[in-house]
C-alpha positions as CSV (number, residue, x, y, z in Angstrom):
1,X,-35.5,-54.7,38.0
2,X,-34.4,-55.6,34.8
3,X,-31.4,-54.1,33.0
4,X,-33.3,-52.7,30.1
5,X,-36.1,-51.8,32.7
6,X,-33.4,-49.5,34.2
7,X,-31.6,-48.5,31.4
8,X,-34.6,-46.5,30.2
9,X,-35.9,-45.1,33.8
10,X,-32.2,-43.4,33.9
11,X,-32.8,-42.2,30.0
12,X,-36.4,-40.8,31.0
13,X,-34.6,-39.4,33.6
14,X,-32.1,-37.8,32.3
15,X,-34.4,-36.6,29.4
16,X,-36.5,-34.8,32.5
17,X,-33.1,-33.0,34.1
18,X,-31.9,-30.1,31.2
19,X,-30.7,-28.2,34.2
20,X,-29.6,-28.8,37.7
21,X,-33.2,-27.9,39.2
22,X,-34.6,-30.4,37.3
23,X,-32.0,-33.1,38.3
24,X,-33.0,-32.4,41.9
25,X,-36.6,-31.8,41.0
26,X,-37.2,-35.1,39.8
27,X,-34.5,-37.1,42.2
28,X,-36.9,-35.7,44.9
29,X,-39.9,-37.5,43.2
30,X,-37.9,-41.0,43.4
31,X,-37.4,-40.0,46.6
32,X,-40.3,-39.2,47.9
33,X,-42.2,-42.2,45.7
34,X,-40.0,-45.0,48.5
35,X,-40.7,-43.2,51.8
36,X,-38.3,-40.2,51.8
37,X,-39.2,-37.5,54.2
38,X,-37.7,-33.5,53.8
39,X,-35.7,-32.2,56.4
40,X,-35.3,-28.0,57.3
41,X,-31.4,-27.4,57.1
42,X,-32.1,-24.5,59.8
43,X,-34.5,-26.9,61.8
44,X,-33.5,-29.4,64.6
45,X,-34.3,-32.6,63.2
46,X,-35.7,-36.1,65.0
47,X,-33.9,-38.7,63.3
48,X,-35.0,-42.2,63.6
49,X,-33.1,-45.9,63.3
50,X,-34.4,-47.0,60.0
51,X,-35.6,-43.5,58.4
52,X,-35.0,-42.1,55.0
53,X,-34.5,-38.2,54.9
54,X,-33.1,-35.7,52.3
55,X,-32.8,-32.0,52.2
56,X,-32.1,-29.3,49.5
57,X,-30.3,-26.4,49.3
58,X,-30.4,-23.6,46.6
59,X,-33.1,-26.1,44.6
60,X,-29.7,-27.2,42.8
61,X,-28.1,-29.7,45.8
62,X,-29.7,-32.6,47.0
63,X,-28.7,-34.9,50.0
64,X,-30.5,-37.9,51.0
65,X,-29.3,-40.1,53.3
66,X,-30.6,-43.6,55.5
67,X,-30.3,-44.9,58.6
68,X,-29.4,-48.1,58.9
69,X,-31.8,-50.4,62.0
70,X,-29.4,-50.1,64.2
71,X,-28.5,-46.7,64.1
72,X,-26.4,-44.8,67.2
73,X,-24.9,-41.4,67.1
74,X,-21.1,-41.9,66.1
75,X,-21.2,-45.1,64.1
76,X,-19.5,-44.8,60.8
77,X,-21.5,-44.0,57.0
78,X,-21.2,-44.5,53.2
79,X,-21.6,-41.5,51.1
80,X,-21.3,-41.4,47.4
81,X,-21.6,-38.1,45.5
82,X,-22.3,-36.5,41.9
83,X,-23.0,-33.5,40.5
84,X,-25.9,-32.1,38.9
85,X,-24.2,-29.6,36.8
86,X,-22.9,-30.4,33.2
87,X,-21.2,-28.7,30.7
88,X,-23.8,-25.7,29.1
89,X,-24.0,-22.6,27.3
90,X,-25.4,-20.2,30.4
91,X,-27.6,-17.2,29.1
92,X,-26.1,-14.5,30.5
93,X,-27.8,-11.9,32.5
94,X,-27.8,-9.4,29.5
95,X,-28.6,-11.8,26.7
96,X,-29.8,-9.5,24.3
97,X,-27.9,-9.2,21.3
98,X,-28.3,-8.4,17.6
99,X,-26.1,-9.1,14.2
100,X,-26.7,-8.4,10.8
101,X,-30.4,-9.1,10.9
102,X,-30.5,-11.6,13.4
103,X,-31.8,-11.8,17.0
104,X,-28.8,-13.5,19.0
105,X,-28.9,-14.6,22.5
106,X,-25.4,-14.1,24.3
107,X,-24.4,-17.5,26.4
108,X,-20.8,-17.9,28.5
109,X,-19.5,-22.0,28.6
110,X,-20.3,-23.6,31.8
111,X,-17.9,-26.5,32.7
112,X,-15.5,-28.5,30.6
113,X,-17.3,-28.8,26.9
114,X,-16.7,-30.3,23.4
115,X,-17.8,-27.2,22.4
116,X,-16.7,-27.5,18.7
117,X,-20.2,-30.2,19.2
118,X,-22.4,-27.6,19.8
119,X,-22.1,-26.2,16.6
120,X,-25.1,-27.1,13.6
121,X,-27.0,-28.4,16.7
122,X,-30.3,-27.5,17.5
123,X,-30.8,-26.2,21.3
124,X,-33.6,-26.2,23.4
125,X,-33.3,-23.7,27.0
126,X,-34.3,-25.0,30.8
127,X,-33.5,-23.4,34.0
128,X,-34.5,-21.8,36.8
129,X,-36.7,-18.4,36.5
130,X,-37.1,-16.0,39.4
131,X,-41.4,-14.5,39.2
132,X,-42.5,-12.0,40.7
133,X,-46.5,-12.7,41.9
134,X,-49.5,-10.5,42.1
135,X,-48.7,-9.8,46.1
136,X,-45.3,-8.5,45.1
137,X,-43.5,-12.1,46.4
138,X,-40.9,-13.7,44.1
139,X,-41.1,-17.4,44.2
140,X,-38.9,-19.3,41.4
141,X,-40.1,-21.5,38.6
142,X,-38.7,-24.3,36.9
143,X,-38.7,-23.4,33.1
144,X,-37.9,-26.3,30.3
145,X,-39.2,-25.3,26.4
146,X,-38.9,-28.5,25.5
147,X,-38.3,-27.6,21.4
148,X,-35.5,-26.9,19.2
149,X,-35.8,-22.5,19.7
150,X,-32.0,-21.3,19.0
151,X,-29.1,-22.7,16.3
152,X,-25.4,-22.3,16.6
153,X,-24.4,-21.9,12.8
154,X,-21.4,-22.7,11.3
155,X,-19.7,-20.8,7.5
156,X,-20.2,-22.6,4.5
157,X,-17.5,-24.6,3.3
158,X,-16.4,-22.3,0.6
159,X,-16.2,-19.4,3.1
160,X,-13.6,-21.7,5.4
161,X,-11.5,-24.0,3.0
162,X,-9.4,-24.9,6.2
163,X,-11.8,-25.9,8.3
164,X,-11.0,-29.5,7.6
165,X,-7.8,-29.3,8.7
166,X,-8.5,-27.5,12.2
167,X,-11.9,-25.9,13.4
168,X,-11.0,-23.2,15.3
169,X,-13.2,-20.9,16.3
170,X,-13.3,-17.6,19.4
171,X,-16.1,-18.9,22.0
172,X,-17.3,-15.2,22.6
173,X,-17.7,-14.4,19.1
174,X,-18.6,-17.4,17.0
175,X,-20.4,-19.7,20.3
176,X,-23.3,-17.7,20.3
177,X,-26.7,-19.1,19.6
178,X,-29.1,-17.4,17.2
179,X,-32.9,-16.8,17.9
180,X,-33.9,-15.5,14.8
181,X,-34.6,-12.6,11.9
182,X,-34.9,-9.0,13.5
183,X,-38.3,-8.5,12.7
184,X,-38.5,-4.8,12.3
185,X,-35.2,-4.9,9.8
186,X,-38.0,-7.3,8.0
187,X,-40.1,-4.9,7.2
188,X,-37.8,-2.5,6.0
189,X,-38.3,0.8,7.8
190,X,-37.5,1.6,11.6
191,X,-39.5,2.8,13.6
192,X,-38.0,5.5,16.7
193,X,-37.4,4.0,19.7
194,X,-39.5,6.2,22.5
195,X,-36.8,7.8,25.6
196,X,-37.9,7.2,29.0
197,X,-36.8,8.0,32.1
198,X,-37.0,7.3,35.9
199,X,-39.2,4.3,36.8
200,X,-40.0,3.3,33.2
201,X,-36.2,2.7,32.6
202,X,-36.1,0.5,35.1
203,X,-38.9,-1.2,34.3
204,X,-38.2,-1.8,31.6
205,X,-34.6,-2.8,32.1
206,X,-35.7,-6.8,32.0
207,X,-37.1,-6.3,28.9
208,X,-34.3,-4.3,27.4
209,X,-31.6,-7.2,28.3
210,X,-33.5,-9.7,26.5
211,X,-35.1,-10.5,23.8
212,X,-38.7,-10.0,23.5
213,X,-39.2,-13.4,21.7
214,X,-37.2,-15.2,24.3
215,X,-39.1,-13.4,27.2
216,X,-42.7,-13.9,25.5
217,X,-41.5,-18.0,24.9
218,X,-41.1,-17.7,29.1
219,X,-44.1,-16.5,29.9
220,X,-46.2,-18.2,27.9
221,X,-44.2,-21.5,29.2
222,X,-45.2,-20.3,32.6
223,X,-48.9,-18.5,32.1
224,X,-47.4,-15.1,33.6
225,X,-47.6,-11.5,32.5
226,X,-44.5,-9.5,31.4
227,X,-44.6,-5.8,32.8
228,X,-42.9,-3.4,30.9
């Protein structure tokens, strides 16, 4: 394979893997394109000289490993191993947040970031998103809105004279991407919120954590319903 050949299948890969699911995701598809058959960690497994196997765990760790022709229980092995984490803003489980006018979605860091680089940046969101189907199952779904949807702003010049000399800036305060414009502070008046009780509160507990933008930009992602 040429270099350039490989150089951009690890770019289109990379560009395919926003989140850890999707690294394994994908990996699996390289895998499985060359002859790689899945193992059940809880199964006994029939290992044969010459066989390619791999096996997940959590949708977010992948092993694959071969055996070489002349394979016997006991010989010795390579491994080599990465990650599939990287350093991220992680959408906390109550994102929902609001600030003069604006919709914000609350984030923690994840790993070791230049975050002072993920200011004035546009960001896109991917992960993992737990469903719950029409026969009461949950099953998880790989989510990846693949468009610029939030902004981490910085102040005007004129409003931080020293930023020049030394950004410095509190991560729980000031790291926080914005979604948008509160659209009932739009249009001027607000409307009473109605009280519930008992089941509806708690149905309506996923809705209340998030944003009803960020939720309907999820389901339409994934063609599902949101039941409030």
């Amino acid at each position: 394979m040429a270099v350039r050949e490989a150089a951009c299948d690890l770019i289109n890969y990379i560009n395919r893997s926003p989140s850890p699911y999707h690294a394994v995701a994908e990996a699996i598809k390289i895998l499985k394109k060359v002859g790689y058959q899945r193992l059940d960690e809880s199964a006994d497994w029939k290992l044969a000289p010459g066989g390619l196997y791999y096996l997940t765990r959590n949708a977010s760790t992948l092993i694959a490993f071969a055996l070489g022709e002349k394979f016997a229980p006991g010989n010795s092995c390579q491994l080599i191993g990465a990650h599939t984490d990287s350093p991220c803003l992680r959408v906390k489980q109550r994102s929902k947040h609001t600030s003069v006018g604006y919709s914000l979605v609350k984030s923690e860091c994840y790993g070791g970031g230049i975050w002072a680089t993920w200011f004035d940046r546009d960001l896109k969101l991917a992960g993992k998103v737990i469903v719950r189907a029409e026969t009461n199952a949950l099953t998880s779904r790989l989510a990846h809105i693949d468009r610029p949807i939030l902004h981490i702003p910085t102040l005007a010049i004129h409003l931080d004279r020293t930023v020049n000399e030394a950004f410095k800036f509190n991560k729980e305060e000031q790291l926080v991407p914005v979604l948008g414009l509160i659209e009932k502070e739009l249009g001027g008046e607000k409307k009473e919120e109605k009280k519930v009780t008992g089941v509806e509160k708690q149905q309506q507990s996923f809705t209340k954590h998030h944003d009803n933008k960020l939720i309907n930009l999820l389901s339409e992602l994934l063609v599902v319903k949101v039941k409030i």
